[in-house]
C-alpha positions as CSV (number, residue, x, y, z in Angstrom):
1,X,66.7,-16.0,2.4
2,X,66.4,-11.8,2.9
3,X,62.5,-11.3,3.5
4,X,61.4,-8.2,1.9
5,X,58.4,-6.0,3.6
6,X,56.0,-4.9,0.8
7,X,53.4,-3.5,3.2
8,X,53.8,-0.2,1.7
9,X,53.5,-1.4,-2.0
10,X,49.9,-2.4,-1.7
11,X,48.8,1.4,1.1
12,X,47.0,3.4,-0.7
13,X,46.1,7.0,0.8
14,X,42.0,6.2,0.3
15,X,42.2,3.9,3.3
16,X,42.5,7.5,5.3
17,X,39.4,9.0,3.6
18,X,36.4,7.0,4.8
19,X,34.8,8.3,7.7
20,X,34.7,6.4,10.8
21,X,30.8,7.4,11.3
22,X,28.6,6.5,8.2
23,X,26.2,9.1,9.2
24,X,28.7,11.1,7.4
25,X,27.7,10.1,3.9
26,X,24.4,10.2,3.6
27,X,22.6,12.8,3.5
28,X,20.4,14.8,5.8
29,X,17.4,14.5,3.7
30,X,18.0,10.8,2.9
31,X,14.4,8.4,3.4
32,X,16.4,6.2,5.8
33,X,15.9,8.3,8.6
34,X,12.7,8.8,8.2
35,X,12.4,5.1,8.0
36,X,13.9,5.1,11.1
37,X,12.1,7.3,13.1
38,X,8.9,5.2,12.0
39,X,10.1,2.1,12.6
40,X,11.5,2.6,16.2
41,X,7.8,4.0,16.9
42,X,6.5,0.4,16.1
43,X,6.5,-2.3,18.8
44,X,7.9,-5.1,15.9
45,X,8.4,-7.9,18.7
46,X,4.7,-8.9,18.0
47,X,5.7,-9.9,14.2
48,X,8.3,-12.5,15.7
49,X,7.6,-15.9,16.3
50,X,8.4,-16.7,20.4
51,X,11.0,-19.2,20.9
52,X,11.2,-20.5,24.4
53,X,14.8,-22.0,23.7
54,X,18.2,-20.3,23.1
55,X,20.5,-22.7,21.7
56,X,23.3,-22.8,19.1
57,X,25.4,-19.7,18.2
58,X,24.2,-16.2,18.7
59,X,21.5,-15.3,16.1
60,X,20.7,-12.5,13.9
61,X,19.3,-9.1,15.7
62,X,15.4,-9.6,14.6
63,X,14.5,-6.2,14.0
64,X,17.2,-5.2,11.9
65,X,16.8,-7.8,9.5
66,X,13.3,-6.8,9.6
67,X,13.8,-3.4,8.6
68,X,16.4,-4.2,5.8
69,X,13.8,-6.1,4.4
70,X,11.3,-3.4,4.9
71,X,13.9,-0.8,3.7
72,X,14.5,-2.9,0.4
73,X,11.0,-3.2,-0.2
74,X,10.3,0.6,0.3
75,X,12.9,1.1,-2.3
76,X,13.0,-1.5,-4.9
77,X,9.4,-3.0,-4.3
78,X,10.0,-6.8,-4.0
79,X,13.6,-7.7,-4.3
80,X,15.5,-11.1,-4.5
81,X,17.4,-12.4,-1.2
82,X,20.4,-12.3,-3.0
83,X,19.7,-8.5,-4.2
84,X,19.2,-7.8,-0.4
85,X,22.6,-9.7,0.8
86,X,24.4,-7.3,-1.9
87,X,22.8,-4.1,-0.6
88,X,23.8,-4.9,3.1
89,X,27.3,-5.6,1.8
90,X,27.8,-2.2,-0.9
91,X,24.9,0.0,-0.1
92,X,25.9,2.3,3.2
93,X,22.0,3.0,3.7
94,X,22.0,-0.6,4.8
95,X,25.3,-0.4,6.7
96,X,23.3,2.4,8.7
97,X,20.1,-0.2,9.2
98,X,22.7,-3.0,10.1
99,X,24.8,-0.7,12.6
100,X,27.7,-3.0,13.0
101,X,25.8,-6.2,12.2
102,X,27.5,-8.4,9.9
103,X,26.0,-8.2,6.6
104,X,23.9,-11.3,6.8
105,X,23.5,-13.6,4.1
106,X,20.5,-15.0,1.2
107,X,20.0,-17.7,3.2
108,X,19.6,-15.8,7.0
109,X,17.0,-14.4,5.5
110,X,15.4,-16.7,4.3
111,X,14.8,-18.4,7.2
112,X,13.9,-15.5,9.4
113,X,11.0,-14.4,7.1
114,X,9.7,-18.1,6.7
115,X,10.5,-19.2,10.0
116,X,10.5,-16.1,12.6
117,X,8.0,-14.1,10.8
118,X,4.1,-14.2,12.2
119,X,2.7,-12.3,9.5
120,X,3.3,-11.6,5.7
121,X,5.3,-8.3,4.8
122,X,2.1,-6.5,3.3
123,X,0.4,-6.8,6.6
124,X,3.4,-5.3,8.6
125,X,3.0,-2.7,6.0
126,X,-0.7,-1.8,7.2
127,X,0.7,-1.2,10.7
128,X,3.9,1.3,9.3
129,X,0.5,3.6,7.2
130,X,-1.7,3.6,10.2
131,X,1.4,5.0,12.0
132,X,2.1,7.5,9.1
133,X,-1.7,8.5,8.8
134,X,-2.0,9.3,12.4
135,X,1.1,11.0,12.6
136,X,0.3,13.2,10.0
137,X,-3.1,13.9,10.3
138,X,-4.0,12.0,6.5
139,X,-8.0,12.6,5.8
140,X,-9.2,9.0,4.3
141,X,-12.5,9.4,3.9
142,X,-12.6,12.4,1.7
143,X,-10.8,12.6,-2.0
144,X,-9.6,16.0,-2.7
145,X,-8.9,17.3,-6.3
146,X,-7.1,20.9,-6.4
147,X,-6.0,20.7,-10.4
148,X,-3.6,18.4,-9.8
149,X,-2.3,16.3,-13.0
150,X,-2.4,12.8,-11.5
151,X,-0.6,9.6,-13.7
152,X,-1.2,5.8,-13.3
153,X,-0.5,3.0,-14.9
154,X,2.0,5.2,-17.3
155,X,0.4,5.2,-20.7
156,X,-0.9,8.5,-22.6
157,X,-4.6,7.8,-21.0
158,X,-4.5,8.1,-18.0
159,X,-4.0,12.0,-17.0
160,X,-7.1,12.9,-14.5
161,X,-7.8,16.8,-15.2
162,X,-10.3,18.4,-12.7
163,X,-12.1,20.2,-14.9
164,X,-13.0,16.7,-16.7
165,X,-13.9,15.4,-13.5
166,X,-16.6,17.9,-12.5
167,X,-17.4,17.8,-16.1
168,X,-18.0,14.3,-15.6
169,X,-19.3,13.9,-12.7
170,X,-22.3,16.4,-13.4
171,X,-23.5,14.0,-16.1
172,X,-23.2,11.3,-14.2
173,X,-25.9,13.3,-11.6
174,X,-28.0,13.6,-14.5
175,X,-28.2,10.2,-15.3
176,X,-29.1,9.2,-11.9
177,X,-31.9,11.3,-11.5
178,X,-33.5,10.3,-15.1
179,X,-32.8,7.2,-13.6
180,X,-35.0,7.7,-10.4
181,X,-37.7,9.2,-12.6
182,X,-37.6,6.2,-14.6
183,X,-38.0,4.0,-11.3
184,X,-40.9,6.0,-10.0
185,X,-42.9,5.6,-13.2
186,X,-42.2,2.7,-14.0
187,X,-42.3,0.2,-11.4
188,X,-42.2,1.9,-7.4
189,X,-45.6,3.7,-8.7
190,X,-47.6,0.5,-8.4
191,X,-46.1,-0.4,-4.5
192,X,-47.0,3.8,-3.8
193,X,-43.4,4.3,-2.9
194,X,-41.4,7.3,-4.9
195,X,-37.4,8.1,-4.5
196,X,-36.6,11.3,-3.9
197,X,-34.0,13.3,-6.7
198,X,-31.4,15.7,-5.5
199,X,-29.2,17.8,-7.7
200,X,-26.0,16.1,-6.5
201,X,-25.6,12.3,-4.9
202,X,-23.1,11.0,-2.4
203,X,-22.1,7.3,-2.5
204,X,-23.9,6.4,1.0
205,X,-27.4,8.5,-0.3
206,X,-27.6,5.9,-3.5
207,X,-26.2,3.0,-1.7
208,X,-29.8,3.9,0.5
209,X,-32.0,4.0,-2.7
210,X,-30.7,0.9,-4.0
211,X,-31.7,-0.7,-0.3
212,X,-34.8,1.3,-0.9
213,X,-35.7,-0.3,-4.0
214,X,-34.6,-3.5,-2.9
215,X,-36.9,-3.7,-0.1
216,X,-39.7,-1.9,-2.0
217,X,-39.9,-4.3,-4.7
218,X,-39.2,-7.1,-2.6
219,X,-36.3,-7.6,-5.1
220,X,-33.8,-11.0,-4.5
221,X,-30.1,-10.7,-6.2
222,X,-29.8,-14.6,-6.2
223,X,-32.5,-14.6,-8.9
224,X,-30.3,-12.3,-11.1
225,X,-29.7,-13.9,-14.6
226,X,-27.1,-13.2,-17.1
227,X,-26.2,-14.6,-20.6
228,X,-27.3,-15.2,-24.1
229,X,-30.6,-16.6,-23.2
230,X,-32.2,-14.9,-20.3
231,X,-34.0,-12.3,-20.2
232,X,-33.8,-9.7,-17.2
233,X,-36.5,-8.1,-15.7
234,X,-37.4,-4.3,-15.6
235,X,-36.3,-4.5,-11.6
236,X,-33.3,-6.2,-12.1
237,X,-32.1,-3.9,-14.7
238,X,-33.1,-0.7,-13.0
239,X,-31.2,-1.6,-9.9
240,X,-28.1,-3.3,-11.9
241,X,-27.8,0.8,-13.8
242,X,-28.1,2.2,-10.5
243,X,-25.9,0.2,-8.6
């Protein structure tokens, strides 16, 4: 029997198009590098669980399957195993993360997040913004508004203008300090104690009047009521509007 060699029946030229070096394809601007250069500025051995033993057959590189699951929740917020296993297997992003690994399966990581994980993804995620605030100089104590249209929770309501803010936030000014008048006359008259109004309040100056009138009136939030049937008094209900 004549055997017949139909190697070149089933050559196609594509084989000769795909580079050897992924880098290649994707592009310089593409998130995964960025994700890389945070990531390899993060000690991730502490998020491992320490095993003292080394048995069986070689196992999975930790950190990479750490950051594929990082990766794949920065991209598609919380996604299946499965959906993972199919990324390392058709997305080249995760080829890159992998970098030769095999693409691991469902199941491998399933078991590395419930058994060689120390801590929950969310609080890895705490570490990775600490690093990106510090590098970046981020200002989180102070919210800045420059005009900017900002949208949450997409629905026709929720566009934040500046000029409604100000707007806003002048009335709210006024309605503390009628507020404060209200407190002087009304009750902190009688224990000679008066608040002091200002045109505009920070968070921490109120916070201190509400501790203010707290003390003054020797007021005790565990004797709040609330309901049908009760009846608040004049303290408790100037200090629940302020607060």
């Amino acid at each position: 029997m004549r055997l017949t060699n139909l190697t070149n029946d089933y050559y196609t030229p594509r084989q000769l198009k795909l580079p050897l070096e992924i880098e290649k394809l994707i592009d310089i601007s593409d998130p995964v590098y960025t994700f890389c250069e945070v990531m390899d500025h993060i000690d991730l051995s502490k998020y491992f669980v320490v095993k003292g033993y080394k048995t069986g057959r070689p196992r999975c590189d930790q950190q990479k399957l750490l950051k594929v699951i990082l990766f794949a929740f920065m991209e598609n917020g919380i996604s299946s195993l499965r959906d993972i296993e199919k990324f390392c297997r058709n997305d080249i992003q995760y080829l890159y993360l992998l970098d030769g690994m095999k693409a691991p399966s469902f199941a491998t990581f399933g078991n590395f997040i419930r058994n060689e994980l120390t801590d929950s993804i969310e609080k890895i995620f705490l570490d990775v913004n600490a690093y990106i605030f510090q590098q970046d100089h981020v200002d989180l104590e102070h919210t800045y508004i420059d005009g900017t249209k900002i949208e949450a929770n997409a629905n026709r309501y929720t566009w934040v203008w500046k000029k409604s803010c100000t707007k806003n936030r002048s009335k709210v000014f006024e309605k503390i300090s009628m507020l404060i008048d209200a407190m002087n006359q009304e009750v902190l008259g009688y224990f000679n104690l008066k608040l002091e109004k200002r045109e505009e309040y920070a968070i921490d100056y109120v916070s201190k009047l509400l501790e203010l009138y707290k003390k003054g009136t020797g007021l005790d939030e565990s004797t709040f009521v609330s309901g049908c049937g009760h009846r608040k008094s004049i303290y408790q209900k100037q200090y629940q509007e302020l607060q």
